[in-house]
Phi, psi and omega in degrees: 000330180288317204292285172019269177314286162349307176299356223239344143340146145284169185303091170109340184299314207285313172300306180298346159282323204259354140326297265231318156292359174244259252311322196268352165307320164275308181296330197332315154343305157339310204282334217244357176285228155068291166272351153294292188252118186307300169194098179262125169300135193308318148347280193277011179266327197276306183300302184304331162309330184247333150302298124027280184312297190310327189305304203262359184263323186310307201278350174257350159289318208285323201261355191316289186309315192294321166321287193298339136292309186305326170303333201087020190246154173292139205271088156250063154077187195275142169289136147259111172321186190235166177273004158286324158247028165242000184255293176292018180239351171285323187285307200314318239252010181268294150342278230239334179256250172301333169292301174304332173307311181294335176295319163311285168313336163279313167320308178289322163310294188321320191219023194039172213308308183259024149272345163282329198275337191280314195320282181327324182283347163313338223275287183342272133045299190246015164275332177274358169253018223212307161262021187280130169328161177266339181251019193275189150233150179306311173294358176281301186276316193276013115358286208288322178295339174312310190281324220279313170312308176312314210272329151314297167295351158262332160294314183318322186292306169339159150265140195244178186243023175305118176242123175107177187237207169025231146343298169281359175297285205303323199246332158311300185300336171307291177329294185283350174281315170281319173299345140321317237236300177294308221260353142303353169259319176307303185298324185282291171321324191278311182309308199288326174317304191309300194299315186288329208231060175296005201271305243248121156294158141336262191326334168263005175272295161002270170349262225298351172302276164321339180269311173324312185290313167332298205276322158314298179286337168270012167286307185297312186317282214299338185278324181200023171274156176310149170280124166340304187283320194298311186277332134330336139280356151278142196305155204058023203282334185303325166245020142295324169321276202331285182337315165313287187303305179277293181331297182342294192260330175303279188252040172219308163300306194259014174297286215254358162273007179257313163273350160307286201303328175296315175305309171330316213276288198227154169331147193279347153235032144305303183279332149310311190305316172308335152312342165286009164254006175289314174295306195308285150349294171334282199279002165292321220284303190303315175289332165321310192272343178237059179011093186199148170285125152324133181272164179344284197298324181297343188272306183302303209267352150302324189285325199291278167337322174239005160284316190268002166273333160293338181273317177300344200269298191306293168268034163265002179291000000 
């Protein structure tokens, strides 16, 4: 009866979900660096994360042959981009990576975590609509899009850890609206790149992804970062280091090798509504760290939130 059910899958949906859900399992991770290391500034928390990424994208091209021989597999040298896909994977990785991140991180500084994590969650919202198949019906898509707008609109509701008014709200909220903004152009592109080049895996679009960011981020470091000796002498830097380093390799490396294969996979507001597991992910992750209970409405609308990926999951079957 599983072999059954199983069959009854179209070819990759099924690998593309659950991609596509550990993608937002990772990024979700994101939200709490910021608030892992205090203090330190959205700069240098956006550079060291993605120097980290680059660190770790570098050393697994580099190691590439040796691997693929210790398996037993024939050895044909480093995937090396071509420069035409190493010039888009430095702009994606601008998109999807260090911009959007800083823009993110600058959001949090300003009001704290969870009015940047409800913004970011909009992102489904205009990917399922953005991205809907030509053979979908609209009344099909709109169930998931209902809940997902609904389960917003009741955190929207929540007491939140939004710190300031006025002025810094405002400008928070700016932040967190354009890193919206960045990482919907990154997700539309990165779908049709993939979709023109099934030749390039996920994983070396990853690398180059990752190197791209590497180089991006010690570009933002020389323009506008803490000077080496300073930041080394503030109190926690071992655990901002730390902090990098899982941010890095976590919800920035096996983050975009997990939605490239989820992208490959599946419809562009397939792969949106899952992205609301990024939110879901967050605010488990933001309450954790600050040992607290969801209130009611934050439970419910959690709930909202995966009744409407499932239902979304259902009409794209």
């Amino acid at each position: 009866m599983g072999a059954v059910r199983l069959a009854a899958w179209p070819a990759g949906m099924l690998t593309g979900i659950l991609a596509g859900l550990g993608a937002g399992a990772f990024w979700g991770m994101a939200f709490l660096a910021p608030l892992a290391a205090p203090g330190f500034d959205a700069v240098d928390i956006t550079v060291g994360r993605f120097v980290a990424c680059g660190l770790f994208s570098l050393a697994l091209m580099l190691t590439q042959p040796l691997v693929r021989s210790l398996r037993g597999r024939a050895t044909t040298g480093w995937h090396l981009p071509t420069p035409r896909q190493a010039l888009a994977a430095l702009v994606f990785s601008v998109l999807g990576y260090t911009g959007y991140y800083l823009l993110l991180a600058l959001a949090i500084t300003q009001v704290g975590a969870a009015l940047p994590v409800l913004v970011i969650g909009t992102i489904p919202i205009w990917l399922m609509v953005l991205g809907k198949p030509h053979g979908l019906r609209w009344s099909a898509l709109l169930p998931g899009v209902l809940l997902t707008a609904g389960g917003i609109a009741l955190m929207m509701e929540s007491p939140g850890d939004a710190a300031g008014s006025g002025g810094p709200l405002v400008l928070g909220m700016l932040y967190a609206g354009a890193a919206v903004v960045s990482w919907l152009a990154f997700a539309m592109l990165n779908a049709a790149w993939l979709r023109r080049h099934p030749g390039v895996q996920s994983t070396d679009w990853a690398n180059w992804m990752g190197v791209g960011a590497g180089v991006g981020a010690l570009l933002l470091w020389w323009w506008a970062g803490t000077d080496w000796n300073t930041l080394w002498a503030r109190p926690g830097v071992g655990g901002f280091v730390l902090v990098c380093v899982l941010t890095g390799i976590g919800s920035a490396w096996v983050a975009s090798v997990l939605w490239n294969m989820a992208s490959r996979r599946l419809s562009g507001s397939l792969a949106g509504q899952l992205i609301v597991s990024e939110t879901i992910f967050g605010l488990l992750y933001s309450f954790a760290w600050d040992q607290q209970w969801p209130a009611t409405t934050q439970w419910l609308a959690a709930a909202m939130f995966v009744l409407g990926i499932l239902l979304s999951i259902k009409a794209h079957r």
